[in-house]
N, C-alpha and C positions, 0 to 999 in steps of 0.2 A: 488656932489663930496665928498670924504670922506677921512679923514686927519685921519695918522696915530695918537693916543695916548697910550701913553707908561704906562698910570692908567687901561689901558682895558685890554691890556696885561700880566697883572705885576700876577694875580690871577693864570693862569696856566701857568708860566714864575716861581712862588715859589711854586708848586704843583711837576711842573715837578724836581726841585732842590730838593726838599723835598723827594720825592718818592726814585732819584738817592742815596740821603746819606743815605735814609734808607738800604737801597742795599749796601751799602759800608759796613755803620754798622754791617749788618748782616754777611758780607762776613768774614769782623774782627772777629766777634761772634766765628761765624764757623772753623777761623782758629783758632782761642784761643783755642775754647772744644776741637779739636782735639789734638791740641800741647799740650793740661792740662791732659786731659785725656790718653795722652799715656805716662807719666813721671811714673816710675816704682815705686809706693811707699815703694813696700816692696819686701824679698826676701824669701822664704824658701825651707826648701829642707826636702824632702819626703821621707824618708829610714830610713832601721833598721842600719844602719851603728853610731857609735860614736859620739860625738858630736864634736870633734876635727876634722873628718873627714868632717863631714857635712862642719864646716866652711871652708875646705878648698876648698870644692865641691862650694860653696858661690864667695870665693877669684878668682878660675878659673871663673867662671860663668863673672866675673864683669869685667874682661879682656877680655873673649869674645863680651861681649857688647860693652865695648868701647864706651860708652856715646851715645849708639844706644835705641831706644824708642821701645814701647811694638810692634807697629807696623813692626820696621826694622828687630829685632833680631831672629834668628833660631828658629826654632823649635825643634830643638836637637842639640848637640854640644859632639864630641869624647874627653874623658879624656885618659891619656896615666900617671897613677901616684902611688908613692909605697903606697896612701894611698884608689885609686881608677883606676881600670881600664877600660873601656867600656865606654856604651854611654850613655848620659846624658838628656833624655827628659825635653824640655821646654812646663809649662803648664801656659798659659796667662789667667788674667782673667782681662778685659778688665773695669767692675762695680769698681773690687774693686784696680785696678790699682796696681797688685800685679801677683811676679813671683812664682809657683813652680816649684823646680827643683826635678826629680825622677829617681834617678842612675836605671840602667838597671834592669831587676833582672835574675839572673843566673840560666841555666838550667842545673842542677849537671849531669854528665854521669857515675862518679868512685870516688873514693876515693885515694889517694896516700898516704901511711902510710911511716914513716922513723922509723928505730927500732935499739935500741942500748939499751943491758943487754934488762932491765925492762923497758927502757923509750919506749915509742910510742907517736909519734905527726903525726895526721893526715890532711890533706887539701882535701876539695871537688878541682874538675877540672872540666871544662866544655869545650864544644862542641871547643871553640876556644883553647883551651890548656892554659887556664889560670888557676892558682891554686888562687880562689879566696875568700875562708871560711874556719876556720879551724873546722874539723870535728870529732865525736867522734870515736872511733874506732869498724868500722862497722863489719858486720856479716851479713848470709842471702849467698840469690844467686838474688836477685833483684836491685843489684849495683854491677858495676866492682870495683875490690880491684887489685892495686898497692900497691905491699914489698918493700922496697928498705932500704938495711942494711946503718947505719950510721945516726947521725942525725947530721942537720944544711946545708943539699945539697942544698935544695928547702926553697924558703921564699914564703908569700904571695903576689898575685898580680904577681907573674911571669911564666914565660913559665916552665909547666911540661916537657919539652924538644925539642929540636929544632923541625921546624915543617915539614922537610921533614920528621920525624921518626913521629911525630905524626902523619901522614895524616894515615900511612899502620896501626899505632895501633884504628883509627879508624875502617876501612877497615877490621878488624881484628874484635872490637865490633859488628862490623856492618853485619858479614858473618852470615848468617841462622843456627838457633839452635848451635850458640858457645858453648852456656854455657854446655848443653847437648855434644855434642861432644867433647869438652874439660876440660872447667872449666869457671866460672868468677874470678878465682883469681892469681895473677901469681907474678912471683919474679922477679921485674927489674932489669936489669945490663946494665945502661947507656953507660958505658964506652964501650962494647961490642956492644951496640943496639941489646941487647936479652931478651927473657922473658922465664922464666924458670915456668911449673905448673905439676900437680901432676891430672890428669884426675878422674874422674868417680871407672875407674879399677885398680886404683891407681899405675897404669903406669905414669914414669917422659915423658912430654913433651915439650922439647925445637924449639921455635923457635926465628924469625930474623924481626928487624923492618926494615932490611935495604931494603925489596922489598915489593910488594902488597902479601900477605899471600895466600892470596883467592885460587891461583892456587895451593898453596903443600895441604890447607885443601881439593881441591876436591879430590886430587889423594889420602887421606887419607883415606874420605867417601867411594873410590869405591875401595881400594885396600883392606884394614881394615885388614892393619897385625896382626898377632897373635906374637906382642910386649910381652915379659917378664919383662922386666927392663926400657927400653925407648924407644921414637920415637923421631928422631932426623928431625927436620924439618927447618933445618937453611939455607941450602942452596937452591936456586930457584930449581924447576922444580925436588928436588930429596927427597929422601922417607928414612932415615934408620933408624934400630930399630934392638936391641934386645931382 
């Protein structure tokens, strides 16, 4: 017969406890490195922009986190500000427990110049209609050039003009061989939604942002008035010139 003893047991009775805390231990470890290792130690921001602006690129940044860890927070985050507008890439680096922040970078399509006497102040615009850099004042036919008389219409960081008129002055850059059939440079009249240029044959050509162009350029291509003075292209679907 054999009598329980509680000395015979006791060796894997503290093996088995032993082994359990190690397991705890480790579990603790584990959540520790994780929760240390994702506390964000440092922040910076990646661009040719100001240093005033950077911090303020930093200030939004830290409001979008919201006390969120390298793990939780975006990978990019939209700015909407007069000192930055577009999107803001998030670059994590996980070693050195540190943020970079890398404003977008802008793909120029024109130029938009404001002119008064002798002054000229120019602004790049790009694809989204944001006038985003101020630019020097260009020349060439390898960039679209916007005139627009008066200075102080247009600031940085804001819409070159509402964007049902942008979409057709895209539409417009975008028609095959512009430059050659008409010109890349033209003279805005906002108030109008008209672009006024001076072609090739140095014929005046007015047209209209208020519809898609596409249609009066083809009947331009195949009709190809023998224009003296202008080609009036403002209204859809019609053709006049003298």
């Amino acid at each position: 017969m054999e009598f329980f003893s509680p000395t015979k047991h006791r060796p894997n009775f503290i093996l088995k406890n032993l082994f359990t805390l190690i397991i705890i231990i480790l579990f603790f470890l584990l959540i520790f490195s994780i929760y240390f290792f994702s506390l964000i130690k440092s922040v910076a921001v990646k661009s040719n922009l100001n240093d005033t602006a950077n911090q303020k690129i930093i200030t939004a940044f830290n409001k979008v986190k919201n006390n969120k860890n390298l793990y939780s927070i975006p990978t990019s985050f939209k700015l909407s500000e007069p000192f930055f507008t577009g999107e803001i890439l998030i670059q994590k680096s996980y070693l050195h427990r540190s943020i970079t922040l890398i404003p977008e970078a802008k793909d120029p399509i024109g130029v938009l110049c404001e002119t008064e006497a002798d002054t000229k102040i120019c602004f790049w615009f790009d694809k989204n209609n944001l006038l985003f850099k101020e630019a020097p004042a260009p020349s060439g036919k390898k960039i679209f050039i916007l005139n627009e008389p008066g200075i102080g219409n247009h600031s940085l960081n804001e819409e070159l003009m509402p964007n049902y008129l942008f979409k057709n002055l895209i539409k417009l850059f975008n028609y095959p061989n512009i430059v050659s059939l008409i010109s890349n440079k033209f003279d805005l009249d906002l108030r109008n939604s008209e672009l006024t240029t001076i072609n090739n044959d140095d014929i005046e050509i007015k047209l209209s942002l208020r519809f898609d162009p596409a249609t009066n350029l083809e009947a331009l291509e195949k009709a190809a008035p023998n224009a003296q003075e202008y080609i009036d292209l403002r209204i859809e679907n019609r053709i006049y010139y003298k």
